[in-house]
TORVODREN-224536 format. One record per atom (N, C-alpha, C): residue in three letters; atom name; residue number from 1; x, y, z. Coordinates in steps of 0.2 Angstrom, whole numbers, always signed. Each point is the difference from the previous one (the first is absolute). Last residue first. Example, Ala and Ser with C-alpha at 12.3 -4.5 7.8 and 13.67 -1.06 7.14 Angstrom:
# TORVODREN-224536
 rest atom  nr    c1    c2    c3
  ser    N   2   +64   -11   +35
  ser   CA   2    +4    +6    +1
  ser    C   2    -4    +5    +3
  ala    N   1    +2   -28    +0
  ala   CA   1    -4    +6    +0
  ala    C   1    +4    +6    +0
//
This chain:
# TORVODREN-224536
 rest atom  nr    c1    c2    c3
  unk    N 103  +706 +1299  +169
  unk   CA 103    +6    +0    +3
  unk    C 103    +0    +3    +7
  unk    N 102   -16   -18   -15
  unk   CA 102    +1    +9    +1
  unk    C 102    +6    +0    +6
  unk    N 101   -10   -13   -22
  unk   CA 101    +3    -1    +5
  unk    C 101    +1    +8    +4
  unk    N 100   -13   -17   -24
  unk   CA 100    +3    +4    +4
  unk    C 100    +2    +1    +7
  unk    N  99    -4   -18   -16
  unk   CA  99    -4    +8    -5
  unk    C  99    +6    +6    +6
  unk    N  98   +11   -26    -3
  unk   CA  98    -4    +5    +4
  unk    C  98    -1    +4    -3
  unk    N  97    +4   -26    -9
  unk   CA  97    +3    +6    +4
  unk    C  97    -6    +7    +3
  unk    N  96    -2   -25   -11
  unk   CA  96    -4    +0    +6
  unk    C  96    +8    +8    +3
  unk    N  95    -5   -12   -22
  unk   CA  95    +7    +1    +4
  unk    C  95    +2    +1    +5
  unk    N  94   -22    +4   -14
  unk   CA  94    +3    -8    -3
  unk    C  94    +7    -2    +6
  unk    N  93    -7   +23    -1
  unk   CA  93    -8    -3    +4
  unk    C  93    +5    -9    -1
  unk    N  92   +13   +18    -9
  unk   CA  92    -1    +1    +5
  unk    C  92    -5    -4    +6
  unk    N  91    +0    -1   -25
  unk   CA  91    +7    -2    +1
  unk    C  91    -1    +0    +8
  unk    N  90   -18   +13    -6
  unk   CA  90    -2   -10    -2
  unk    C  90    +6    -2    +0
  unk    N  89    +2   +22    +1
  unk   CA  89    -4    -1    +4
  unk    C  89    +1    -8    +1
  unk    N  88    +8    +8   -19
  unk   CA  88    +7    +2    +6
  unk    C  88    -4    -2    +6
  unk    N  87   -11    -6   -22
  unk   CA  87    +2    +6    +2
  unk    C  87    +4    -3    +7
  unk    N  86    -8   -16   -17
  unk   CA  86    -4    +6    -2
  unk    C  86    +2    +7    +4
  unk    N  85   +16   -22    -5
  unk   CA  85    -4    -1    +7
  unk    C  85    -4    +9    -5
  unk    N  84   +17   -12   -11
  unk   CA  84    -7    -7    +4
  unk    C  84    -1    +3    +5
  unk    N  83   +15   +13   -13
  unk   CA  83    -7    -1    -6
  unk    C  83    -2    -5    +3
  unk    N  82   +19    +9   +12
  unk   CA  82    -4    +4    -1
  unk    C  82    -8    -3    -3
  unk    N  81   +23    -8    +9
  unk   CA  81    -7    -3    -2
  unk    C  81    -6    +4    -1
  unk    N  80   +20   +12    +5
  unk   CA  80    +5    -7    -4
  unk    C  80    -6    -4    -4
  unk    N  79    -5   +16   +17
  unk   CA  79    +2    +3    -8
  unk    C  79    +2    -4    -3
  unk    N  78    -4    -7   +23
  unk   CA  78    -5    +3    -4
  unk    C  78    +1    +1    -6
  unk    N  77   +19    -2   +12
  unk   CA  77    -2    -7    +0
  unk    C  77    -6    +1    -4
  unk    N  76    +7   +19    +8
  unk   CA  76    +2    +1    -4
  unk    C  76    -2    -8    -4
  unk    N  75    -7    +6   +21
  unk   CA  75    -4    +4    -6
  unk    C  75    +2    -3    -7
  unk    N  74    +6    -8   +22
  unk   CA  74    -5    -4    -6
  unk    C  74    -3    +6    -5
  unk    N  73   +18    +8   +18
  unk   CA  73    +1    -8    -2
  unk    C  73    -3    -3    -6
  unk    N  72    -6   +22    +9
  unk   CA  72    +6    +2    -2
  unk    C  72    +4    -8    -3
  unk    N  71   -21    -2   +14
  unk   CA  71    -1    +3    -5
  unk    C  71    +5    +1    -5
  unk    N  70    +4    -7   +22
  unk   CA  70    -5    -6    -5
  unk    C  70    +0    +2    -7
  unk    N  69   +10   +15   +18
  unk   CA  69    +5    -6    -4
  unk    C  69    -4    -4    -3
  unk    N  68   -12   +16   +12
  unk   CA  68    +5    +2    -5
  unk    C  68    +4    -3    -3
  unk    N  67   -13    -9   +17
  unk   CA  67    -5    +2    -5
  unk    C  67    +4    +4    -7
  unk    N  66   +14    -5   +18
  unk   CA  66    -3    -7    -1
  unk    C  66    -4    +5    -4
  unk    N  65    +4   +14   +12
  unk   CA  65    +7    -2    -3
  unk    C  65    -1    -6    -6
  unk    N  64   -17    +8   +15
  unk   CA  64    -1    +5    -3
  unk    C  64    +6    -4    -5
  unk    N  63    +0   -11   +19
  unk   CA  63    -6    -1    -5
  unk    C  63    +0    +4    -6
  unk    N  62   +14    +5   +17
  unk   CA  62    +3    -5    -4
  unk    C  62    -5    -4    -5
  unk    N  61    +8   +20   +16
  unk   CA  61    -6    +1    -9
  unk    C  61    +1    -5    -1
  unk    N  60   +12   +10   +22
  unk   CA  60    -5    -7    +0
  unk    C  60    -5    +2    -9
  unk    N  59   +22   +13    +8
  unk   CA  59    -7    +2    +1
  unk    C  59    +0    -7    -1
  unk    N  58   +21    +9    +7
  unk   CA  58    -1    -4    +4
  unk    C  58    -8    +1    -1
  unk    N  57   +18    +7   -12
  unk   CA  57    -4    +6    +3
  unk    C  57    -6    -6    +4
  unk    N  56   +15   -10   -13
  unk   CA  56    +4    +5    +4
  unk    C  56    -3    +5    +3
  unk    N  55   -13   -14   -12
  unk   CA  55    +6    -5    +3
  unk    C  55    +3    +5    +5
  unk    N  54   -12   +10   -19
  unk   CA  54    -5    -1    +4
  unk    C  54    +8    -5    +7
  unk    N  53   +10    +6   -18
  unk   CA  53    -2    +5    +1
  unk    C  53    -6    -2    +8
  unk    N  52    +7   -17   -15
  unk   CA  52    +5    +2    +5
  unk    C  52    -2    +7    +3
  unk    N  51   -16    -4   -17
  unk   CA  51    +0    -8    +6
  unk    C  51    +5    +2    +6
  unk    N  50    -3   +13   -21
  unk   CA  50    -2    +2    +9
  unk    C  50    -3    -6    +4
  unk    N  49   +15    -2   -19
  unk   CA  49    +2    +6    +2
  unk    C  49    -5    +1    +8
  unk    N  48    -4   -18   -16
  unk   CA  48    +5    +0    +4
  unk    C  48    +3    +5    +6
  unk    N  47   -17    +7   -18
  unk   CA  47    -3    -6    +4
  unk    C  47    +5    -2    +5
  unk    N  46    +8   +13   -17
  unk   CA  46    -3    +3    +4
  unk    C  46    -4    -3    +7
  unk    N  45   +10   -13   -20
  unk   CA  45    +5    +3    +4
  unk    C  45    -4    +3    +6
  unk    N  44   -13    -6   -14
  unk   CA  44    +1    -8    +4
  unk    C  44    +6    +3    +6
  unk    N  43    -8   +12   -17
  unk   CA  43    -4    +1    +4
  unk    C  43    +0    -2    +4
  unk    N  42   +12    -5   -20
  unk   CA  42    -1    +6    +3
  unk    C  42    +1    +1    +8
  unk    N  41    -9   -20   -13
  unk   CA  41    +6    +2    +2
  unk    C  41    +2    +6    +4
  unk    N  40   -17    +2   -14
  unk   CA  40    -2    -5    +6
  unk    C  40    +7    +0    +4
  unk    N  39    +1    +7   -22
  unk   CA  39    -3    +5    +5
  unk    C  39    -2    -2    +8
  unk    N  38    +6   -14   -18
  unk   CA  38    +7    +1    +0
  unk    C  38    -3    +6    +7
  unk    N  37   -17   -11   -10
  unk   CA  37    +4    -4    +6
  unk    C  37    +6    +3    +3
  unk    N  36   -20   +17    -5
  unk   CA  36    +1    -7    -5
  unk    C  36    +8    -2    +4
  unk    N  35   -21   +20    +6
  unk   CA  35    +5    -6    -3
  unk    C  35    +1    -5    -3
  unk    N  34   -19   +20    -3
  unk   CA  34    +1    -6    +7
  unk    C  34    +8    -2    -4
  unk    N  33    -3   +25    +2
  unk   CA  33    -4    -5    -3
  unk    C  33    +1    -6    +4
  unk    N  32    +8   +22    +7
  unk   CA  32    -5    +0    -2
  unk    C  32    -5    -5    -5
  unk    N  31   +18    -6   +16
  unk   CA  31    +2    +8    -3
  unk    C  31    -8    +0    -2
  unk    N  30    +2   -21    +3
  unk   CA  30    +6    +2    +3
  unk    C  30    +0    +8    -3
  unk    N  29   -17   -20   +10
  unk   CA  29    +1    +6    -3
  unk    C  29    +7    +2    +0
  unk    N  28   -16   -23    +0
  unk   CA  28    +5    +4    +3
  unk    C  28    +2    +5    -3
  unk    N  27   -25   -11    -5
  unk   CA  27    +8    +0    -1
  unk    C  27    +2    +4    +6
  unk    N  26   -24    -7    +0
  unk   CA  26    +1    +3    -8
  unk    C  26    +6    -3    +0
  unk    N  25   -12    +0   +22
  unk   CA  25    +4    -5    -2
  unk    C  25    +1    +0    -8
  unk    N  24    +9   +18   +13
  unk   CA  24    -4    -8    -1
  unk    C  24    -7    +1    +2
  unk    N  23   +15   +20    -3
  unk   CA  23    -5    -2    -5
  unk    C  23    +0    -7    +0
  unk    N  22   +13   +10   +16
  unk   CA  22    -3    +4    +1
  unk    C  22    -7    -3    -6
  unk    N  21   +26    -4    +3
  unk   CA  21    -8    -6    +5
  unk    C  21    -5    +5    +0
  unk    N  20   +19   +12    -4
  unk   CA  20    +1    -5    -7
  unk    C  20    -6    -6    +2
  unk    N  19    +3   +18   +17
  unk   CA  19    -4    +3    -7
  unk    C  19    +1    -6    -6
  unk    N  18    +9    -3   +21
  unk   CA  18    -7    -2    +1
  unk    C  18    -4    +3    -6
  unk    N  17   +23    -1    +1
  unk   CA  17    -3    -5    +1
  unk    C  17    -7    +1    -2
  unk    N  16   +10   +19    +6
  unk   CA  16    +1    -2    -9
  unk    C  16    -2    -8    -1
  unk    N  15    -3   +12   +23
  unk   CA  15    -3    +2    -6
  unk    C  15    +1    -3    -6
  unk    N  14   +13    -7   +15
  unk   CA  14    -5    -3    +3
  unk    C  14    -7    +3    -6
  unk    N  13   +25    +8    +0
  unk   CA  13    -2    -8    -3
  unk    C  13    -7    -1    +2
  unk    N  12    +6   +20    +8
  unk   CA  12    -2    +0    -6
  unk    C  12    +1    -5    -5
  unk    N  11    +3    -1   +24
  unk   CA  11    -8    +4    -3
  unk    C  11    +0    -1    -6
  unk    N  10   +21    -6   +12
  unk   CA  10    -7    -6    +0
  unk    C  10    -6    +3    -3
  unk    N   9   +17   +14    -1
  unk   CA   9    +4    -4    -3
  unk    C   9    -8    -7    -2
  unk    N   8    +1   +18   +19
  unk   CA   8    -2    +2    -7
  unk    C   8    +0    -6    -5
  unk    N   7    +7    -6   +21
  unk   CA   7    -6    +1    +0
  unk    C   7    -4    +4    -6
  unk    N   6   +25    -5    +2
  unk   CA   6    -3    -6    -1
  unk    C   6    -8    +3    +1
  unk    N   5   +14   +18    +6
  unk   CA   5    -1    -2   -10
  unk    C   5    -3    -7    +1
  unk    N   4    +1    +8   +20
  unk   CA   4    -6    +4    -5
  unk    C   4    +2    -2    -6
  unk    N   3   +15   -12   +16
  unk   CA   3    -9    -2    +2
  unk    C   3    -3    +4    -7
  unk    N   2   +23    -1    -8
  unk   CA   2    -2    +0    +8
  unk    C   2    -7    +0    +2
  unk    N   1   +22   -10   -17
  unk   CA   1    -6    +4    -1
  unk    C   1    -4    +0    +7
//
């Protein structure tokens, strides 16, 4: 793959990440609703995807990377405990993870 396709390649993970991180601290998004664990998953691939992607294109998101693995990690952890915490917010507040991150 050569510079322009890894620089598209990186764009439109970067959107579709940032569009599933879009409605915290409510849920993870995976398509047009919030997901769910198998969906997280998913997402997890993607997530891996512009890890190496960013790697290879020699970008520094490593904060941004992290804020994106927290969430894609304890969302799902969330759903499991869903009924002890009043919303996705207070799991996120209780666990000391991140509202937000800018890339």
């Amino acid at each position: 793959m050569d510079k322009k396709e890894l620089d598209k390649e990186y764009e439109d993970l970067v959107r579709f990440i940032q569009h599933s991180l879009q409605n915290l601290p409510e849920c993870v998004f995976y398509g047009l609703k919030c997901a769910d664990a198998d969906e997280c998953s998913e997402l997890m691939k993607d997530f891996h995807r512009l890890e190496r992607i960013s790697e290879r294109l020699a970008i520094d998101n490593s904060v941004y990377l992290e804020f994106c693995r927290w969430h894609y990690e304890n969302y799902p952890l969330f759903l499991n405990k869903k009924d002890d915490y009043k919303s996705y917010e207070e799991y996120i507040s209780k666990h000391n993870g991140p509202l937000n991150v800018e890339l």
